[in-house]
N, C-alpha and C positions, 0 to 999 in steps of 0.2 A: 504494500500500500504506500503511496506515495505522501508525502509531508502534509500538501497541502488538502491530498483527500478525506487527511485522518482529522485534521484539523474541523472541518466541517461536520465528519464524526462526532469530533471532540464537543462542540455545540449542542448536539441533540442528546450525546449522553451526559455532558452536564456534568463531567468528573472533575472533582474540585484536585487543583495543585497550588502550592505554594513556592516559591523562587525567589529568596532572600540574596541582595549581589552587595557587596562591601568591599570596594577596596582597600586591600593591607598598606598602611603606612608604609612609605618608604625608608629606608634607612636612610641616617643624618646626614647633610649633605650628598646626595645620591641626584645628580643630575639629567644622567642620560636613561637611554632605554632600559626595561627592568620586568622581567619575566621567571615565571613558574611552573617549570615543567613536570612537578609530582608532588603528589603528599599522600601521608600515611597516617595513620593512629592505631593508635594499641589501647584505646579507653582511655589511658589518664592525660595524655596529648594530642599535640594535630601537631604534625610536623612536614614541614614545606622545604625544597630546592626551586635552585634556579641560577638567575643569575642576573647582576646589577654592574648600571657603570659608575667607575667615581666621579668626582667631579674635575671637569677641566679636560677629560680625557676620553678619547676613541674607543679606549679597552675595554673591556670589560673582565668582574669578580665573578667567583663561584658564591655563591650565596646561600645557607641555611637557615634558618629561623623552628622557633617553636611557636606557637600562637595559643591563645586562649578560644574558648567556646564561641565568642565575639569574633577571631579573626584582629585580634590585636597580638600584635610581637610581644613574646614577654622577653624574649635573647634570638639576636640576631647573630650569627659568625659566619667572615668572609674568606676566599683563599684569593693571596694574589701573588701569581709567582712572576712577574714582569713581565708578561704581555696580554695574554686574555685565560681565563680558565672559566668553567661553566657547569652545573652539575645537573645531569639530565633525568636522573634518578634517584632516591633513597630506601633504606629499608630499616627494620627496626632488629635490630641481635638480642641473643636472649640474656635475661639481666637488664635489656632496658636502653643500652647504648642505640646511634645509629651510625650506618654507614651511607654515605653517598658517594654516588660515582658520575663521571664526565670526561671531559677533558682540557688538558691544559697544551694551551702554544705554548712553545719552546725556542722561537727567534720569529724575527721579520719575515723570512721567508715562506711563513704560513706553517712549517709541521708544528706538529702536535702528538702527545702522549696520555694515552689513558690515565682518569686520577681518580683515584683513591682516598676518602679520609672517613677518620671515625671521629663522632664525638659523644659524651655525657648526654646526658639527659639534659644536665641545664647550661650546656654549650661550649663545656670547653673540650679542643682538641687535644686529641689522645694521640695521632699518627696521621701522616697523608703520606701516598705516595704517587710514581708516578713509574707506567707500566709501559715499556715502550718493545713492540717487537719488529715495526717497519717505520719510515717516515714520519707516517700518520696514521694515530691509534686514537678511535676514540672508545669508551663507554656509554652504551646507550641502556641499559636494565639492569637491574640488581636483584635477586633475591637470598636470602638468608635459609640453609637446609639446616635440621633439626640440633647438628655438632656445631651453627657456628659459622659453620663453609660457606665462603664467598661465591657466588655461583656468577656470573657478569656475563652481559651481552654484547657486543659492539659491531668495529669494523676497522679493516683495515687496510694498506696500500702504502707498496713497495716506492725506495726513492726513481723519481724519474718515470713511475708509472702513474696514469690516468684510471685507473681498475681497481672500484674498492673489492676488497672480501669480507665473508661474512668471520667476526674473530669469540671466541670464545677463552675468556678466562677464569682460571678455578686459584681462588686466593684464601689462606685462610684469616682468622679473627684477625689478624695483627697485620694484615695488606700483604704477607710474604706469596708471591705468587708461587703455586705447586704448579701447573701449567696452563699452556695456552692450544689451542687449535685455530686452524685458518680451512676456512670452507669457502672451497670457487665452484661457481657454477657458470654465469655469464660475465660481459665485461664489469656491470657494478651489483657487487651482491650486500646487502647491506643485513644486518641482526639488530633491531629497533626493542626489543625486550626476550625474559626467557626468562618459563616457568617450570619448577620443580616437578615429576614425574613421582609416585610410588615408591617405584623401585632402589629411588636414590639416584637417578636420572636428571634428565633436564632437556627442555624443547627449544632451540632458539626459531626465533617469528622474525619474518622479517619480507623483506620482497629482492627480485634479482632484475637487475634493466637490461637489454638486449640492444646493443646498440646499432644492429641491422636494421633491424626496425620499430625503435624505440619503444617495443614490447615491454610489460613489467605483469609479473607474475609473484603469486605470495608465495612464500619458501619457510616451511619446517622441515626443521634437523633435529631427528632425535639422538641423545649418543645417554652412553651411560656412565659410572660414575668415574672411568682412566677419560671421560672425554672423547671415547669412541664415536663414531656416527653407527646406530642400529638401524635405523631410516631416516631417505629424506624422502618429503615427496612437494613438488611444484606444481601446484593449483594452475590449470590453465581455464579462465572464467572468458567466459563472450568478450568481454571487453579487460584494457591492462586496470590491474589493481594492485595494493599497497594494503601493508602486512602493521600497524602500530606498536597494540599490544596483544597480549595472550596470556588466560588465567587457568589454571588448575582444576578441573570439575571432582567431583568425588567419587564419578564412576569411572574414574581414571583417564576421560577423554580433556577435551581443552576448548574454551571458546576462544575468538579471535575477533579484533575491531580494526577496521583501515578505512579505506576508501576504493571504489572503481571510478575508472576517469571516462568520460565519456563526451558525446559531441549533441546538442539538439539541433533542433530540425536548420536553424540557420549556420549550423559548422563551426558552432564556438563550445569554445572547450566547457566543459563542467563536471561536477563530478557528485558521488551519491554517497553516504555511511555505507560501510557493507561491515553484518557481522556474519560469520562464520561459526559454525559448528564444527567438530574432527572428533574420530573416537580415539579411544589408547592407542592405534597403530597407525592412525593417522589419516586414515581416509577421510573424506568429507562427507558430510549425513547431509547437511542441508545451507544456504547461503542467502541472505537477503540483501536488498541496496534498499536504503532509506534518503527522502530528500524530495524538493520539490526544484524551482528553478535556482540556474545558479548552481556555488559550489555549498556543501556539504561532505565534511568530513567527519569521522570517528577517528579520536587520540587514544581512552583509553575506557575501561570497562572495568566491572565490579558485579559478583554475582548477586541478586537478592535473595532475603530466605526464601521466597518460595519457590527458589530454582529458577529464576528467569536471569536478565541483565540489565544492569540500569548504564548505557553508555553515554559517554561524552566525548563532546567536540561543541563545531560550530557551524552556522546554517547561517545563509542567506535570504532575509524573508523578501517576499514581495513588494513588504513597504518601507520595508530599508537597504538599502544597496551596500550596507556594513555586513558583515557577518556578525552573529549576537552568538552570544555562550548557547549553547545548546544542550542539552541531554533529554532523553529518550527510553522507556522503560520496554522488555519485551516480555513474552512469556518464555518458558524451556524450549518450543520449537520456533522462537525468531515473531512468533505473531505481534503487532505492535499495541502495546497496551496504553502509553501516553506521552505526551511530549511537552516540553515547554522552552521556550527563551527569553530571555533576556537580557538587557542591555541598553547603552544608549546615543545619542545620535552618532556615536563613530563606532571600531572597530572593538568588536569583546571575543576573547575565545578562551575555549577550556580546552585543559591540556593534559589534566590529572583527576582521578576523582579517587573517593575512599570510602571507606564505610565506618558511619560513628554509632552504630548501634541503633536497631529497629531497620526503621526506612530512611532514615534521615543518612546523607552523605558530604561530606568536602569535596570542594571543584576549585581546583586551581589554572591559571592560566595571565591571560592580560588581558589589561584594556584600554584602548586607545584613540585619546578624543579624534573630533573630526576634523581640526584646527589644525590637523599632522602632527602635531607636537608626541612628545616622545612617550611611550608607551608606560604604563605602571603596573605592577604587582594586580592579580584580580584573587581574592578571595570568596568562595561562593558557600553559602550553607543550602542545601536540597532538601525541605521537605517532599517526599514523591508520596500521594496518597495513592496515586492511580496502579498501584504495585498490587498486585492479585495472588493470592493465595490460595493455593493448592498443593498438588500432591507432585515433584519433579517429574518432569515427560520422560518415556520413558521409550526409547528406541528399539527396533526389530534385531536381535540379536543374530537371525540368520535369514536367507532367499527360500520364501516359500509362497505357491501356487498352491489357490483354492477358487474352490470351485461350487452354486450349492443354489435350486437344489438338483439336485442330480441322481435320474432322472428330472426335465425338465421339460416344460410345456411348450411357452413364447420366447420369456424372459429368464435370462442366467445370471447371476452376479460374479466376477471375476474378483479375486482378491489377490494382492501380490504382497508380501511383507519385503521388502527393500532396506537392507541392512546399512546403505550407505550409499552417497550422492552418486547416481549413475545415471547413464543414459540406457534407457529400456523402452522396450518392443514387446507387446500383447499380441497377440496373433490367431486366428482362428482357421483352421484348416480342416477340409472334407477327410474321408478317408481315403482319399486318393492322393494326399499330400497338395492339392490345391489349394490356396490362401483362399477365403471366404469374405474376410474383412481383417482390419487392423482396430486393436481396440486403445491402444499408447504407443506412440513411438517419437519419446520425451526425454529429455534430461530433466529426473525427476528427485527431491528430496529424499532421505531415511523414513519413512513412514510405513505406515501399510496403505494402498491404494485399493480403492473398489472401480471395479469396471462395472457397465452392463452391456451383457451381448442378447439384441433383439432378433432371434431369429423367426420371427411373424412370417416370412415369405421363404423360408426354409423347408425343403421334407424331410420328413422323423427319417431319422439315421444317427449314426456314431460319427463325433465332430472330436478333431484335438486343438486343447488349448495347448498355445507354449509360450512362454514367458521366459524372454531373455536380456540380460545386464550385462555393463560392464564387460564390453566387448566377447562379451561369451560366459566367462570366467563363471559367472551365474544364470543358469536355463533350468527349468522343468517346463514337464508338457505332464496332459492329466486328459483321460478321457471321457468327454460324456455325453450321454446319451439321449435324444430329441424326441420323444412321444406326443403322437395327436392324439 
């Protein structure tokens, strides 16, 4: 369903939301642009990265803060190692400390080295480091596994090369790297976050660009806990699309937020949310694009209790030509449960959210008048009432054809359980192996699907259904039988 459809939905069913926006004070003297790429809480805090300029100056700090329930700083701390540094991620370690990661320039000449630091709770730094394994290393995700272990996501590229790769590094409590991996697939492959696995694993999300023809496709890599690759597998959707985040599910699979880029009808670029489903091995169950005119994008995502997703980014509405903060609620299978934004007459985007207990979330990002002037910190609190409870959805764990009832009169009903996003062909054939009709032949979501096959101008005889997926890999056929 598209933005503006649900919108007009949103009207008749009258579901009340609330969408409280507060910009974070900036730190003292902080002149220039001033952004927040993530936040976290563990209940007793809210805690924010990003990154701020000082004043007088083109560079830019890595910046962290902790805030109160309000969205007021109670301890703000910066890193500046002499030319720009910026932190794209945080997470909270156990005990209470946090780690953030990013990256810091290292001369004029543009490289840069992945960064590292931990700090207290109430702000002071404990360690930072800086992780270099090519030219240009940055950190783009963070999470923290049960021991402590640093789990990071990034990218990287060689000196004198144009070609990122996807970089994976495993560091433990105190920044010491245990190692690193490097995943290529096309000329730029990028790892934008990576979430912990079960097994003790790890998924990095991200997307790979193809510079033949400017193709981008979403990319997970699974490896296990030496940093193995176990699988990767490269989402090829109708149109190119982009990989942000990726969260954990508790049936061991993973949802996924980005964006698909696309063109309307007058050949301008635009683009839609897309979030994504995948089970434990990575297939795709199901995929949706969300958005109206204009671009529309997904940053990051946070599961609800009742098994859905409340994602965030930013949309461009109809009546303002700014992009406004955006988030959007779904149920377990992608269905869109409620929307809202806000902002105001310039640029607002969200770039982080969190979950503070119930329904209620943090949404971090900027915002930026209309007068160009220079961006600031955006701090958001989310009441989402439009959040539905129920029982988590629950997908087809294997390819099965039915059929019923059978024997049958006019009418048959076709059922197909569809384990995972494929394209599939319903088929109905005489006994002579003649096709009769087609009853699917779709790139279709994980669900169970029902057909009907009318055979009103049929004569009673034995008919085979066959139901085939996934290039084959999944078929059954089933027979049955047509009585007048």
């Amino acid at each position: 369903m598209k933005l503006r459809d649900f919108l007009t939905a949103l009207v008749i069913l009258a579901i009340p939301l609330t969408f409280q926006l507060q910009a974070v004070a900036q730190p003292p003297d902080s002149e220039g642009p001033d952004f927040l790429a993530s936040v976290v809480s563990d209940g007793d805090g809210i805690y924010v990265a990003g990154h701020t300029s000082p004043p007088g100056s083109h560079l830019i700090d890595a910046i962290i803060a902790r805030l109160d329930d309000d969205g007021t700083p109670l301890w703000t701390a910066t890193i500046d190692n002499g030319f720009w540094d910026q932190f794209d991620d945080l997470a909270i370690l156990p005990g209470g400390d946090i780690v953030a990661v990013g990256a810091s320039g290292t001369n004029e000449a543009g490289n840069y080295n992945a960064l590292l630091a931990r700090y207290t709770a109430d702000g002071d730094l404990l360690w930072s480091q800086q992780i270099e394994t090519a030219a240009w290393d940055a950190a783009t995700g963070v999470k923290v596994d049960p021991n402590g272990g640093l789990w990071i996501s990034g990218h990287s590229a060689a000196t004198g090369s144009q070609d990122q790769d996807m970089l994976l590094i495993r560091a433990d409590a105190d920044g010491d790297t245990l190692y690193t991996r490097i995943f290529e697939h096309g000329n730029h492959d990028f790892a934008l976050d990576i979430a912990l696995t079960q097994d003790g694993g790890a998924v990095l999300a991200g997307f790979l660009v193809d510079n033949g023809d400017y193709d981008r496709d979403v990319v997970l890599i699974r490896v296990d806990s030496e940093g193995d690759s176990v699988w990767e597998r490269i989402v090829e959707l109708p149109l190119p699309n982009d990989a942000h985040s990726i969260v954990s599910l508790d049936d061991g699979g993973f949802a996924v937020a980005g964006l698909t880029h696309l063109h309307n009808e007058d050949g301008e670029d635009e683009s839609d949310a897309l979030l994504m489903r995948f089970d434990g091995e990575g297939n795709l169950l199901w995929w949706e694009a969300y958005g109206g005119a204009g671009f529309d994008e997904a940053w990051d995502l946070s599961v609800t209790p009742s098994g859905g997703y409340i994602v965030a980014g930013f949309s461009e509405s109809d009546d303002n030509p700014y992009p406004q903060a955006w988030t959007f609620t779904t149920d377990g299978s992608g269905t869109l449960l409620s929307t809202s934004m806000q902002g105001g007459p310039g640029t607002d985007q969200a770039r982080g959210i969190a979950a503070l207990g119930g329904n209620e979330y943090a949404l971090v990002g900027f915002t930026m008048p209309g007068d160009g002037a220079d961006n600031n910190f955006l701090f958001t609190r989310v009441l989402d009432t439009g959040v539905q409870s129920g029982e988590p959805y629950l997908y087809p764990t294997e390819f099965l054809l039915q059929a019923f009832p059978n024997p049958f009169n006019s009418f048959l009903s076709v059922k197909v359980q569809l384990p995972r996003y494929s394209r599939m062909q319903v088929s109905v054939f005489n006994i002579l192996g003649q096709r009769i009709c087609t009853l699917a032949d779709a790139n279709l979501p994980a669900k169970t699907h029902t057909f009907a096959f009318d055979a009103d101008r049929l004569s009673s005889g034995i008919y085979i259904i066959q139901a085939r997926a996934g290039d084959g890999s999944m078929e059954q056929t089933m027979r049955v039988t047509l009585l007048r």
